[in-house]
N, C-alpha and C positions, 0 to 999 in steps of 0.2 A: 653514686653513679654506677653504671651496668658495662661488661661485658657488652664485644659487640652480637647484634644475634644470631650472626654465621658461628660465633662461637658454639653456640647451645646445637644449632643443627652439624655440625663436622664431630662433637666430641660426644654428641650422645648416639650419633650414629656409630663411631668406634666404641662407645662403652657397650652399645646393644650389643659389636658384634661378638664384644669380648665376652657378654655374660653367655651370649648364646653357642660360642666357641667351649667354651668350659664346661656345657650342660654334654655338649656331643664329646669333650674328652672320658669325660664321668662317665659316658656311658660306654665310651670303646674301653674302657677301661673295666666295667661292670662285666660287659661280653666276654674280658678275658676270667675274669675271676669267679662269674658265677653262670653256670652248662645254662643254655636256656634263655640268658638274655635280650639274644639279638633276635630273638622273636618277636618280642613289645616293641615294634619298630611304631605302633600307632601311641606309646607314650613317648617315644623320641621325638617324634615329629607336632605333637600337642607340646611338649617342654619349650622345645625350640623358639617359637613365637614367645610364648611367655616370657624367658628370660629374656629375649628380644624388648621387648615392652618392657619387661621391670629396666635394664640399662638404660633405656633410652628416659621413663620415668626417672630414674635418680637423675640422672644427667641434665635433666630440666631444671627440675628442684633445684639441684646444685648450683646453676645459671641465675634463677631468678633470687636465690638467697646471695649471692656473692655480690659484693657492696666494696665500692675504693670512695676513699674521697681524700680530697687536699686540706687540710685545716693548716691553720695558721702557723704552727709549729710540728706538725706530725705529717706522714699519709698512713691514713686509717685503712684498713683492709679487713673485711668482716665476712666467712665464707663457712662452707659444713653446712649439713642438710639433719644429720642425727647428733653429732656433737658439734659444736659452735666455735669456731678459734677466731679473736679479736685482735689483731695486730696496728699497733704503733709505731713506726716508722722514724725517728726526728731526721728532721734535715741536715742536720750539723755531724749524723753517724752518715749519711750518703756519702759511698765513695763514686758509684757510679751509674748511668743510667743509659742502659743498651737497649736499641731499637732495631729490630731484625728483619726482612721483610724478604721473604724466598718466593718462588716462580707466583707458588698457589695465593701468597699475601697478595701481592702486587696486581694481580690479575680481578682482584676484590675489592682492594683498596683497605686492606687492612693490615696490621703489624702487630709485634709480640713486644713488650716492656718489660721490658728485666732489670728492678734495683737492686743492687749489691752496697752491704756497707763495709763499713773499715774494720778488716779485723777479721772477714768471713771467708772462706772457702769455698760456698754454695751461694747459687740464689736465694738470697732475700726475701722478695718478692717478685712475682709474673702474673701479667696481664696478658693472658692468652685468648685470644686476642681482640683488639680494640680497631677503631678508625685509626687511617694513619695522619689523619691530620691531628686526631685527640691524642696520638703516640708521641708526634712533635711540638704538639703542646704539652703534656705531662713533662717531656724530657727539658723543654726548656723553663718552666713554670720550677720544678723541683731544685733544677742548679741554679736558678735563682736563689728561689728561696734554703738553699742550703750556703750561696754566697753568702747570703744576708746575716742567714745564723750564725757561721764562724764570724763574718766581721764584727757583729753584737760581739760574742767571745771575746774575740781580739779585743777589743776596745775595754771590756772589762777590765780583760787582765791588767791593759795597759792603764786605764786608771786606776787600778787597786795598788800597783807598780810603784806611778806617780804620789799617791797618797803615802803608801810606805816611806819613800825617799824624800818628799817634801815635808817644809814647816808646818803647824796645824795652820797655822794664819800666813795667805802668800801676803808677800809685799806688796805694796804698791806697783802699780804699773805692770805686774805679772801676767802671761797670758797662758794659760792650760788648755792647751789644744789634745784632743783626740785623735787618733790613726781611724782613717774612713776606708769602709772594705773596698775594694776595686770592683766597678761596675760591671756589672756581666750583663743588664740587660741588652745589651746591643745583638749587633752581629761578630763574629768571630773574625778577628784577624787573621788573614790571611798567610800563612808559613811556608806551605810546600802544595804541590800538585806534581804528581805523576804525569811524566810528558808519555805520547804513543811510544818513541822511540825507548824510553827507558822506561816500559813497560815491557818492552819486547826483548829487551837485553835482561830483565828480569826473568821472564820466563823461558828462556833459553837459558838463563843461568842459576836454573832453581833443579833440585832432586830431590824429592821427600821420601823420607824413608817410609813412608807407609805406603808408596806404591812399590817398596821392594818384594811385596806378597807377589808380585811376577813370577818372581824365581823358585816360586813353590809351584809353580802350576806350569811354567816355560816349558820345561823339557819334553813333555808329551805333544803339547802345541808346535814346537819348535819341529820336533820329528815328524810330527804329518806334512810341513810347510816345507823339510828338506826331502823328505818323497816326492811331495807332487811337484817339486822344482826339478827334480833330478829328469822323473816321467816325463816333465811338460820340454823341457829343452832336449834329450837326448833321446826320447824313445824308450829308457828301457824301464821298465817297471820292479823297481825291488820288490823281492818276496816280502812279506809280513813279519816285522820284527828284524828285519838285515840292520837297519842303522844301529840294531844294540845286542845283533848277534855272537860281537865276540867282547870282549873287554877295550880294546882299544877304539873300538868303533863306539863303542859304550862313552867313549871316557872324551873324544872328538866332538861327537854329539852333544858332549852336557856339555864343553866351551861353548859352543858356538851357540847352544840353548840359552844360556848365561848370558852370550853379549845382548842375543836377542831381544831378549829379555829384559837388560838395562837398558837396552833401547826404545824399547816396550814404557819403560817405567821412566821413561824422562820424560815423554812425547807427554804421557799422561800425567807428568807435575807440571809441566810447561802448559797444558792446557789449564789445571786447577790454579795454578799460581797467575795465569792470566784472566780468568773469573772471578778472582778471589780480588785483586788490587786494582779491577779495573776503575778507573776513574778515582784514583785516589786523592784526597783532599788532606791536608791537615792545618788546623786554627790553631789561634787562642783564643781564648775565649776566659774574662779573671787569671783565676789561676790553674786551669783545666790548658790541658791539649787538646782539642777537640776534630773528629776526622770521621771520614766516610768513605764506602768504597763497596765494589761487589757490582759485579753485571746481571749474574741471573738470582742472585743473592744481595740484597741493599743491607749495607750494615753501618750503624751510625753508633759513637761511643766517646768517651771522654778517659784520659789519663791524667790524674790529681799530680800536679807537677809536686807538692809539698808530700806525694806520700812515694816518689820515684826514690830505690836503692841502688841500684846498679846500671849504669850505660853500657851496651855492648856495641862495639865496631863489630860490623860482621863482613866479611869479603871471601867468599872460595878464590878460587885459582883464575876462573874466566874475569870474573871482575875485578880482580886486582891486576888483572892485563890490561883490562881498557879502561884502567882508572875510576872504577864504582867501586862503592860502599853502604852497608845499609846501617841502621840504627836501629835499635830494639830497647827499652826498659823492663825494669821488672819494679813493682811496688809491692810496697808491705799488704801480706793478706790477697786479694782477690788483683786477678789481675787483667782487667779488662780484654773483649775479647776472646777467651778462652772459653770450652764451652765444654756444659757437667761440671761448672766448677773446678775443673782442671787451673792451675796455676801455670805458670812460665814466662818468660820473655813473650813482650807485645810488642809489634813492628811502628817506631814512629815515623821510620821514612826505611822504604824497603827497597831503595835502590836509587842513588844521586852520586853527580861525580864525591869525589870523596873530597875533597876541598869544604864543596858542601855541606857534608853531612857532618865534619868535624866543628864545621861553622855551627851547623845547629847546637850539636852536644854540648859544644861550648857556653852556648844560651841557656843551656840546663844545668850545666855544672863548669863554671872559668877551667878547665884545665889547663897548663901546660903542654907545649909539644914534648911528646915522646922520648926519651933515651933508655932502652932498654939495655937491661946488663943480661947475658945470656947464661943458661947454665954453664957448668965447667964441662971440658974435652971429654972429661973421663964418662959425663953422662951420655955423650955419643956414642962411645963405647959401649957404653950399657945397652943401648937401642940397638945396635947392630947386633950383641950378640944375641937379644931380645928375640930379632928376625929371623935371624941363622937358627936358632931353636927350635921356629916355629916351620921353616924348612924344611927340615931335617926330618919333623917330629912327622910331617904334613909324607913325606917322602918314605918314610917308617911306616907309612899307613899304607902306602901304597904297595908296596914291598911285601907287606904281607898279603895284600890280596892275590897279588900276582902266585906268589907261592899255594895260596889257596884254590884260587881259581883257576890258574893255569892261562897259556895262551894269551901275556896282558905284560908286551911288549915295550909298551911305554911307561912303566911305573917309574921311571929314572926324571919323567917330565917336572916335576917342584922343582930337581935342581937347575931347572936351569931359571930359576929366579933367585938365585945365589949372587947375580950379577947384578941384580936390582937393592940386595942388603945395604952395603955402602953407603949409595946418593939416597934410600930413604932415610937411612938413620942420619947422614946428616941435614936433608931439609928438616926434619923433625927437634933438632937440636937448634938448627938455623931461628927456627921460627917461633923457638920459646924463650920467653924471659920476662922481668919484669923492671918495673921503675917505681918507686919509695920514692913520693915528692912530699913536700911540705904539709900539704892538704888532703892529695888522693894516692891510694895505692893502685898500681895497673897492674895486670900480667896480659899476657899475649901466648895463644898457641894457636897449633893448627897450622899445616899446609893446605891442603884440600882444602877447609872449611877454616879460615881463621877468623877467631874471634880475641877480639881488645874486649877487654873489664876495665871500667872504668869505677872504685868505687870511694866513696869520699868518708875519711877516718870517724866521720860523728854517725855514719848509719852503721858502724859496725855494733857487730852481736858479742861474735867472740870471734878469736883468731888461736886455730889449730895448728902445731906441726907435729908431722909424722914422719914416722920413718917406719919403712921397709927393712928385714934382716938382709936383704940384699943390698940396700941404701946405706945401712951403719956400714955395711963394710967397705964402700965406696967414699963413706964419708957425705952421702947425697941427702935431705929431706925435702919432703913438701908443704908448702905452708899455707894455708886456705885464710882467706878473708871471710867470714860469715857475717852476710847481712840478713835483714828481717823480709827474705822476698820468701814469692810462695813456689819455689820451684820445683818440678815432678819428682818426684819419687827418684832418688837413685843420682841424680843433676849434681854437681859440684855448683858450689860457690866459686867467687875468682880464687882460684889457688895456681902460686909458682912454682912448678913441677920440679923437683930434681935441682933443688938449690944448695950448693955447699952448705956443710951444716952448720959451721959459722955463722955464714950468711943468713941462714936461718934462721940462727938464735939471735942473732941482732936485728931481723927483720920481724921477729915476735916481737921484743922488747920496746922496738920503734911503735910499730903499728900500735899497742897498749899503753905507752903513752900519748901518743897521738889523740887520738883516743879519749883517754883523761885528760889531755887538755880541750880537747874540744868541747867536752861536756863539764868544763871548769872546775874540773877535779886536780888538777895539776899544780906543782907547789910554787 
């Protein structure tokens, strides 16, 4: 089967423009390098077309050579125009199959298929793109037949199992029955839906940090917006450059640019974070999570509940006022959702009373309620004087500008967040700690942003503790739980920050047997 053939006309029109884009860098690049170039402006403008045509040519070629098809046990994928790459697919390696469908799909009626399998990092394979009704068939045809193929598995193993442990001859009256995989051909059970009202408490309660690029660009915006307010209500027009003519006027300006700015940058997660989960859905579907969502964006995807490592309770500060909490997963390898093969936590419900959403986790992994044990006093201590440092250190900077620059009255302004030290350092002690159950290890941080780890001792990898030269002398370590998720660069694992090192090293010892018993290694 084919590509659909808006594909062949949208990507050979971008290959033309890129071949013909490249013919005119070569050549402003020639003009620089050799006297005399920019005169064959009638070979620039014969190239032009030409590389035109050769892109759009490959791009054809490319289109009519590229072949998918479903086989019984594979999806085969045959594509290249001068070298040939033949790919196999089995069913039983699918971990996922995303269907994408943004303003230009939709308006077509076509979509993007993206299979991902266990174990991967990157897309797998892409069908760029097809009919969206052949996008929702592929996605449900595929996790079929990838239920199908683990079940065959399962059942093997389970009588290769039975065979081991049984007589060569059953008894009389014996019955040998098989484990039957769970039926996926249906429609998806129903789990959760995104109501309007906590949709809208969602995006009043979301801030991403990738709209903080504001505050790289606020303060010149910010100072035209405090000119023409000042001119438009009072009459009187600042000269050019008055808002950052002296230092202090400099340093008033960047606050208020700042708040702006955050302010700037919420409206605008509040709006993505409202596009992004609008009409959110989540199933079951076998053994898949299965969910959809996106307003100017249709995104449809599944979560393999048997490859889920970590639960994450997630709540800031507004939602733990009005009693909301979201849920997120991370799985081994690829992790649905995420896009360039970026890993991380996936949202399986991004906003329920919390009652709720502990109710679902539960469904995922029986937990226990909570009993956190918190770090010791003394780690309080350590966060405050943590602050007071950075005070200080913040106020040192300023100090010397002043000396520098002259004329820069309020360099004294840092201390007075010397009154804020205190109540951060201790919600920040308040709001961490963990609990060592039978089964799962938690930890909990965060004020602002807190997040619960939820993580169960048989997906552990390994379990770290460290210590700080500032920490041995406290007596403090930290101990990280590492499971097999695929999280960004730089991302901790659950780790309990700043735990007596006692505590620590009993909490190594615990978690590693655990551990080995779980995987019936234990004596």
């Amino acid at each position: 089967m084919k590509l659909h053939p808006l594909s062949a006309v949208t990507r050979s029109l971008q290959r033309g423009v890129l071949a013909a884009s490249f013919v005119f860098f070569l050549f402003g690049m020639a003009n620089v390098a050799v006297p005399g170039a920019a005169q064959r402006t009638g070979l620039i403008l014969a190239l032009l077309p030409v590389a035109f045509l050769l892109g759009v040519g490959y791009q054809v070629a490319y289109y009519y050579r590229f072949e998918y098809e479903l086989t019984p046990d594979t999806l085969d994928i045959n594509s290249g125009v001068v070298g040939r790459t033949e790919r196999e697919i089995p069913y039983r390696r699918v971990q996922n199959v995303d269907v994408t469908e943004r303003i230009f799909h939709r308006l077509f009626g076509v979509a993007v298929v993206r299979v991902e399998t266990a174990g991967g990092s990157e897309t797998e394979a892409e069908l760029n793109f097809v009919a969206a009704d052949e996008a929702r068939r592929l996605q449900t045809e595929i996790r079929k037949r990838r239920a199908a193929a683990r079940g065959e598995t399962r059942t093997a193993d389970a009588a290769a199992e039975t065979t081991a442990e049984s007589p060569a001859t059953p008894e009389a009256g014996d019955e040998t029955t098989a484990p039957e995989p769970r039926d996926t051909a249906g429609q998806p059970t129903a789990l959760f839906s995104l109501g309007s009202g906590e949709l809208l408490v969602l995006a009043a309660a979301s801030f991403r940090s990738a709209s903080i690029v504001f505050l790289l660009v606020g303060f010149p915006l910010v100072q035209d917006f405090v000119v023409g307010t000042v001119a438009r209500y009072t009459g009187i027009e600042p000269a050019p450059g008055a808002v950052t003519s002296t230092p202090d006027l400099a340093l008033i300006a960047g606050i208020v640019g700042i708040v702006l700015a955050i302010v700037a940058s919420w409206v605008l997660s509040a709006l993505a974070t409202f596009t992004e989960y609008y009409d959110f859905t989540l199933g079951r579907q076998g053994e898949d999570l299965v969910y959809e969502r996106g307003l100017l964006q249709r995104y449809s995807g599944s979560i393999p509940t048997d490859k889920i490592q970590t639960l994450t309770v997630k709540e800031n500060v507004l939602m733990r006022t009005l009693g909301y909490a979201g849920l997120s997963v991370e799985t081994a390898g690829y992790s649905p959702g995420q896009q360039n093969g970026q890993g991380g936590p996936q949202a399986a419900i991004p906003l329920a009373e919390r009652d709720r959403t502990l109710s679902l986790a539960r469904a995922l992994e029986p937990f226990e309620d909570f009993e956190f044990t918190r770090p010791p006093k003394r780690a309080r201590r350590r966060y405050a004087v943590r602050y007071l440092l950075v005070v200080l250190a913040l106020t040192g900077v300023f100090a010397v500008i002043a000396r520098v620059v002259g004329n820069f009255s309020l360099w004294f302004t840092p201390l007075l967040l010397v009154v804020l030290v205190p109540p951060a350092a201790h919600l920040k002690w308040k709001h961490r700690g963990y609990d060592a159950g039978e089964e799962y290890f938690v930890v909990r941080s965060g004020f602002w942003r807190q997040t619960i780890r939820v993580v169960p001792y048989y997906r552990l990898q390994t379990v770290v503790r460290e210590r700080s030269i500032f920490q041995r002398r406290l007596g403090l370590a930290h101990l990280t739980a590492d499971t097999a998720t695929s999280s960004l660069l730089g991302q901790r694992d659950a780790t309990a920050y700043d735990v007596d090192d006692e505590d620590a090293q009993r909490l190594y010892a615990h978690n590693r047997d655990r551990l080995q018993a779980s995987l019936g290694l234990g004596e």
